[in-house]
N, C-alpha and C positions, 0 to 999 in steps of 0.2 A: 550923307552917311548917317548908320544907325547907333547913337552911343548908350553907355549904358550911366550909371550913376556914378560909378568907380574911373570915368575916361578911358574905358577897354573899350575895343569895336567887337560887333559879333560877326562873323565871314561865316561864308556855305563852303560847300566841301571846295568848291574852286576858286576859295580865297576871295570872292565877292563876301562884298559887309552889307548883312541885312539888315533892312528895313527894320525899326521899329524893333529892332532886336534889343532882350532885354538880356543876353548871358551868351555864354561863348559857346559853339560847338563841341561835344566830346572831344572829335579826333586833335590829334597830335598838333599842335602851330605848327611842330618844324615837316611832319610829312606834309603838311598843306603848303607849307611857305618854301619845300626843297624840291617838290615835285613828285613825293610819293614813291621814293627809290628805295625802300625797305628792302632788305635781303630776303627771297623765296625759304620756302620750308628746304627743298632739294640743295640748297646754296648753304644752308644752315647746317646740313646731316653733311654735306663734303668737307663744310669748313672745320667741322667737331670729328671728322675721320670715321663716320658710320657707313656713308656711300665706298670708301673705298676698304673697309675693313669686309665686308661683304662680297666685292669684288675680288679679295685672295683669297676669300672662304667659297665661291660659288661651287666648286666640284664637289667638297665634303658636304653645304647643303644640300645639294642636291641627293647625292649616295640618304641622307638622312633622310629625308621628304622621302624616298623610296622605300626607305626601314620601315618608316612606319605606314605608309601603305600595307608593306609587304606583310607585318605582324597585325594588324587589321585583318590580312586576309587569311591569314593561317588562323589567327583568335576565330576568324566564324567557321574557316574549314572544322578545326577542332571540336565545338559545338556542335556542328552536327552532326559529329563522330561520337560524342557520347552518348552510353546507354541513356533509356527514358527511367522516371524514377519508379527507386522499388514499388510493385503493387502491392497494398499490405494485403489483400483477396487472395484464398489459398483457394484455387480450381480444380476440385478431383472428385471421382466418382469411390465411393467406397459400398461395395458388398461383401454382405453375409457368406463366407468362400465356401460354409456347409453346404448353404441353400441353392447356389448357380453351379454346385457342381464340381468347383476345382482343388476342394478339399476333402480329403478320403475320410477323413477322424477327427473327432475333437481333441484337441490338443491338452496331455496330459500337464495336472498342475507340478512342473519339478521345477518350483521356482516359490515354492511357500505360497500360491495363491489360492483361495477362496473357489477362484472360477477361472475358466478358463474360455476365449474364442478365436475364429480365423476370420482373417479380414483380406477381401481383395480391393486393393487400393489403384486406381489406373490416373495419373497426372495427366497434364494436357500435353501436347506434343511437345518436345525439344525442354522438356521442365521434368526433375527426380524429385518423387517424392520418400522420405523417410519416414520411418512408426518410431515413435519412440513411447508411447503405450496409452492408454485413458486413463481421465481421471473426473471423481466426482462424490458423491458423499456417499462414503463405508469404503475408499478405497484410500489407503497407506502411502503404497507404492504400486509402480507399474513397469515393467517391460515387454519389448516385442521382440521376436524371433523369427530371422526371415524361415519361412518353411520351404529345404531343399528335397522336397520329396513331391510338391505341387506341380501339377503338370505345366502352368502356364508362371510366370514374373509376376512380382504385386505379391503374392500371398504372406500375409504376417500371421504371428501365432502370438497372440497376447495376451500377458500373464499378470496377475492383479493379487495383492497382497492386502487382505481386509487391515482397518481401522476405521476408528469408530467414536473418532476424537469430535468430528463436526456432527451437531446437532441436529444435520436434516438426515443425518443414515436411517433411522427411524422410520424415517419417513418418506424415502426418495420416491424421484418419478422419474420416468422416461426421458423425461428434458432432462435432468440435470446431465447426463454423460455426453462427452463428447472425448473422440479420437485426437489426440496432439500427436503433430507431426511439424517434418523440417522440410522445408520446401528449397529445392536448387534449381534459379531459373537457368534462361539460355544466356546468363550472362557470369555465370556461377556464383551469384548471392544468394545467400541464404535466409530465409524468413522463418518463424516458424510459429505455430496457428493450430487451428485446430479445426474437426470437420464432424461433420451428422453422423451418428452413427446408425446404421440397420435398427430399424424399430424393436423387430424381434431380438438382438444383443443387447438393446438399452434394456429393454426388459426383464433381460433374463440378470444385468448388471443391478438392476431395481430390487428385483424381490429378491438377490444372491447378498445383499446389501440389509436390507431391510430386517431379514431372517437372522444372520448374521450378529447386526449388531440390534436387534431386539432380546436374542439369547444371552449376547454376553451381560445387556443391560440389568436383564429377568437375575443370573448369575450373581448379580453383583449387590442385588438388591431385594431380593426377594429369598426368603427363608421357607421352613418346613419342619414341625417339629412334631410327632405324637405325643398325645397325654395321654388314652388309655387303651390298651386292650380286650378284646371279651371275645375270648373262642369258646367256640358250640362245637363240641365235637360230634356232637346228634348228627348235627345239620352240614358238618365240615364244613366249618366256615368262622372266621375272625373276622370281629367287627374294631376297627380303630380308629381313631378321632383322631385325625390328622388337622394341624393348625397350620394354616399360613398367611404369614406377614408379608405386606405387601410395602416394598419403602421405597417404589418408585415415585413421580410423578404423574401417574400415570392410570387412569382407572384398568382394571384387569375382570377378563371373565375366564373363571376356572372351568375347564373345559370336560375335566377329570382326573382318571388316575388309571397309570398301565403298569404295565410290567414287564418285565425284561423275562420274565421264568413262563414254563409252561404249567409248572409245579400250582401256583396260586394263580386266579382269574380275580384281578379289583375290577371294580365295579362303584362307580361315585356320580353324585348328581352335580351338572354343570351350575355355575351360581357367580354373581359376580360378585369384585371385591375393589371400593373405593381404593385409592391411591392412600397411601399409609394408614391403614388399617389393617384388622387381622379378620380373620374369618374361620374358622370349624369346621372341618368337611368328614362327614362318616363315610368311610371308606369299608366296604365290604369284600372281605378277601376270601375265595372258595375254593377250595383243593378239588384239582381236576388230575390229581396222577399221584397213587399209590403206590405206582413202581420205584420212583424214587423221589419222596418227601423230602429229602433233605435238599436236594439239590435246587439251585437259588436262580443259576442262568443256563438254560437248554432251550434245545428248541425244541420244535413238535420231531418224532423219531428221534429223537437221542435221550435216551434214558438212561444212558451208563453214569457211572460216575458221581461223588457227591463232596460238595462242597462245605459241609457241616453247617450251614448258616441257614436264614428265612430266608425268602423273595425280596428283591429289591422294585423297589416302587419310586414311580415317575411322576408327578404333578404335573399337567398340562395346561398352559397358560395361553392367552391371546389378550392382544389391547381390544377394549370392549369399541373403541370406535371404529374397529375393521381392519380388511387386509387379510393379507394371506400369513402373516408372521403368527409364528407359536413358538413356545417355549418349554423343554423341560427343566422341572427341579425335581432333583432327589429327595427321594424320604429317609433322613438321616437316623439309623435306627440306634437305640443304646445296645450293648451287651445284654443286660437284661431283659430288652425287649426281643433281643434277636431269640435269647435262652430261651423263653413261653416259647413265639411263634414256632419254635423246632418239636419243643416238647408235642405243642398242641398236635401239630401234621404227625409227629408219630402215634400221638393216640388215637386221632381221626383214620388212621390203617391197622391199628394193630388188629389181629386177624382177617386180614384183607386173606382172599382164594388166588393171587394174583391171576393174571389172563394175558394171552397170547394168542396171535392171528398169525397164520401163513397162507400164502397165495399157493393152492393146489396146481392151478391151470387157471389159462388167458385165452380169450379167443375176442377178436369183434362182435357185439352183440346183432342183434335184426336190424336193417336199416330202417324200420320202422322205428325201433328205441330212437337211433341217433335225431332220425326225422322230429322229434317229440322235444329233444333239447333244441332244436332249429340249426341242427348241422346239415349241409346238404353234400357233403363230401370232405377229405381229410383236409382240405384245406382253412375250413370251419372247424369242424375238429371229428374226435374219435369217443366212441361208447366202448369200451371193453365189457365182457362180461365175464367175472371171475367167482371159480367156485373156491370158497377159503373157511381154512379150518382153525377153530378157536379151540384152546385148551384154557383149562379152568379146574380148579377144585371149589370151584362152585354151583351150584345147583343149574345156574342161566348167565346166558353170555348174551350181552346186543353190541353190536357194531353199529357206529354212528360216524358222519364226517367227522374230522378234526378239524377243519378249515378255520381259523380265527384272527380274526382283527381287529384289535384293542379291545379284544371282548366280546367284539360282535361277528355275525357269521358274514360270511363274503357278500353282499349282494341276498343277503337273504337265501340264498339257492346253496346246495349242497352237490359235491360233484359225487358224493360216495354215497349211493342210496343206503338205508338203514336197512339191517337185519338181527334176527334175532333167535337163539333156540338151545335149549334145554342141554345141559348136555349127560354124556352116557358113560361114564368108566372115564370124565375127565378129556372127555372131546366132545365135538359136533361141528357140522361142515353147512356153512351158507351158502346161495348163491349172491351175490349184490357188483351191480354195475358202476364203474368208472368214467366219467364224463371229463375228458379232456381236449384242450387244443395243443394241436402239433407246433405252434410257433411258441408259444407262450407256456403251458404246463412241461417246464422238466424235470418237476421233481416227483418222487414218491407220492401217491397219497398218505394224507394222515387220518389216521381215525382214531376213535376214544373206543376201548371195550368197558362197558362196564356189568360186573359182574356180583351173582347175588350170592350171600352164603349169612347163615344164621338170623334170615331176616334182615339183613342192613346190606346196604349197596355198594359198591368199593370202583371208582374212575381206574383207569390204566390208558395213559396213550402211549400210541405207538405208529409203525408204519408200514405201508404195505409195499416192501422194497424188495422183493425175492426175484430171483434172475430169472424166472421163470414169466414174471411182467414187464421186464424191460424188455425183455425179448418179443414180445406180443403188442407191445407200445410202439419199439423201433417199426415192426414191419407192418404196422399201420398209419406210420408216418414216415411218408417218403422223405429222405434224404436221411433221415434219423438212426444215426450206425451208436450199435449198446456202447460199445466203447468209450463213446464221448459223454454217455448216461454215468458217466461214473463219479465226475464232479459234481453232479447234481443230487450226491444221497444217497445214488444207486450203486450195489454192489460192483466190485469188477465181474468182468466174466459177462 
């Protein structure tokens, strides 16, 4: 037998004593020396009451082991039943509702806006989309209005309320505008997003923007004062030094100076002027109508009536770095100043021959005239040729266009040829041709008489509006009934 130092034997698992054994085996003496009758794990759970507490519970395990199955299965039914998650992507087609057709008019501003357009908006199938209006730099606020007068669904009518509080109105471009709208899918959530707008509406939002809040900037910052006067009565004409200050940021080029009157014609050289600085501009003012000097705002044919005051004058502005944006400022005139310039226009007339025109008769001229303006029928346009009589207590009457624009003549070209001729006991009768288009000319012509008496020359404009020409007008232009000529200047009748 195997001993150790302490007189213990060491035994194998069968209770044999090993050889040259120096220590005892782990297992147990008494399981090796009793035969290894340990109680089982199953013998263990019966005797501590688990095998049979399981045994009065097996129906309600069961029922449970089945719940949860059962909720397992409805947890994935579920899942698959729900919607997928919102797309933040709004998908719609939006057009120009002018431009394809399904809008009749542009929709008036009765909502305080700036500008005004129609939009057809089409979502994707089983998806609504709402306008709720654009936004972008120069605009405030915005709404839309569905329009119930569109032949087809979609159509909005969107209305835009200037502001000019962000810094790029200035300066907008086409990118900046974009359509917000609410999107409601097929599952009825709601997103809302924004989408492209029609190039030609950004654009027309850009420069509506731009214009907009360049004026009001020019307004808020930009002055105009005169310092002196000097009228030539010789020459009918006041020269004034008009100053203006410029207290934007912003270099400016002075474009000129107009007028609101038919009365004075200014006349000023363009110039630019650094960003807070002032500049000088000689502005030359020239009486073009002795019939009534006094009057401050008329148009060409309206010569009634007088305002007691001078011409009111415009300063025209633009940013020198470009764009289509321009500006007026008033020429803020003192009492004093207004006093001269009245005085002066009544000296520059007093004994004026005053002069007057009336249309005798109308007829179409030789299609050869018309051929020579490059009409080739009335839908190009119409030559009338009218014989008309000027009264004068002046020696000589001439007839000239009146046609003007900021001073300058239309296009260079004159629709009312010139005539001229002496006249006899206080009359004399021209012939001179009329060059119009039947779409676009509905007004009167205007012409200037100017008439000579004592040597010196005297302006008169007026217009050649006698029902004797609307009638010769109408039926040379189809469709053209006098009646509707009447808003246009022309007498009724």
């Amino acid at each position: 037998m195997g001993a150790v130092d302490d007189g213990r034997l060491e035994l194998d698992d069968l209770g044999s004593v090993i050889d040259h054994a120096s220590s005892l085996s782990p297992s147990r003496p008494d399981d090796l020396l009793e035969g290894n009758d340990a109680p089982t794990w199953g013998e263990r759970l019966e005797t501590r009451g688990v095998t049979p507490w399981f045994r009065r519970h097996r129906v309600a395990l069961a029922v449970g082991a089945a719940a949860v199955v059962g909720v397992g299965a409805l947890g994935s039914a579920w899942n698959r039943a729900q919607p997928p998650p919102v797309d933040p992507t709004i998908r719609a087609s939006v057009a120009d509702a002018l431009a394809v057709g399904v809008a009749t008019q542009v929709p008036g501003s009765n909502y305080d806006g700036f500008t005004a357009f129609a939009v057809q908006v089409e979502p994707l199938a089983g998806e609504a989309i709402t306008v709720l209006g654009v936004n972008g730099p120069g605009i405030r606020a915005s709404r839309a209005v569905r329009d119930s007068t569109a032949p087809v669904a979609g159509v909005e009518d969107v209305f835009v309320v200037p502001g000019c509080d962000d810094p790029r109105s200035s300066t907008a471009a086409v990118d900046d505008y974009r359509l917000q709208v609410r999107r409601t899918d097929t599952y009825g959530r709601a997103t809302t997003g924004a989408l492209t707008l029609p190039s030609a509406i950004a654009a027309q939002l850009a420069d509506a923007a731009t214009q907009n809040c360049f004026q009001t900037r020019v307004t808020e910052a930009v002055t105009v004062s005169t310092v002196d006067l000097r009228p030539d009565v010789a020459r009918r004409t006041i020269t004034a030094d008009v100053t203006i200050h410029n207290g934007l940021d912003l270099d400016l080029l002075v474009q000129g100076v107009t007028s609101t009157s038919s009365v004075l014609d200014p006349v000023a050289d363009p110039t630019d002027l650094s960003a807070g600085t002032d500049s000088t501009q000689k502005v030359r003012l020239t009486l073009d109508d002795c019939g009534a000097p006094q009057v401050v705002i008329t148009r060409p044919g309206n010569t009634g009536g007088s305002s007691g005051g001078p011409v009111d004058l415009d300063v025209i502005v633009a940013p020198v770095s470009g764009g289509s944006a321009v500006a007026e400022i008033s020429v803020g005139w003192s009492a004093a100043e207004r006093a001269r310039i009245t005085a002066a226009t009544r000296a520059m007339c007093a004994g004026g021959p005053g002069a007057t025109a009336r249309v005798l008769s109308a007829a179409p001229a030789p299609v050869a005239v018309g051929q020579a303006y490059g009409f080739t029928g009335p839908n190009d346009g119409v030559v009338l040729r009218m014989r008309v009589e000027l009264a004068s207590s002046g020696s000589r009457v001439v007839l000239t266009d009146g046609s003007y624009t900021y001073g300058e003549k239309v296009d260079g070209t004159r629709s009312v040829t010139t005539a001229g001729a002496d006249t006899r006991g206080g009359r004399a009768v021209v012939t001179v041709d009329w060059a119009a288009q039947c779409n676009a000319t509905l007004s009167p012509p205007d012409i200037w008489l100017t008439a000579t008496a004592g040597g010196r020359t005297f302006p008169y404009r007026s217009a050649l509006d006698e029902v004797v020409l609307a009638h010769a007008y109408s039926a040379a232009c189809p469709g053209t009934v006098p009646s509707d000529l009447s808003g246009f200047g022309w007498p009724p009748g």
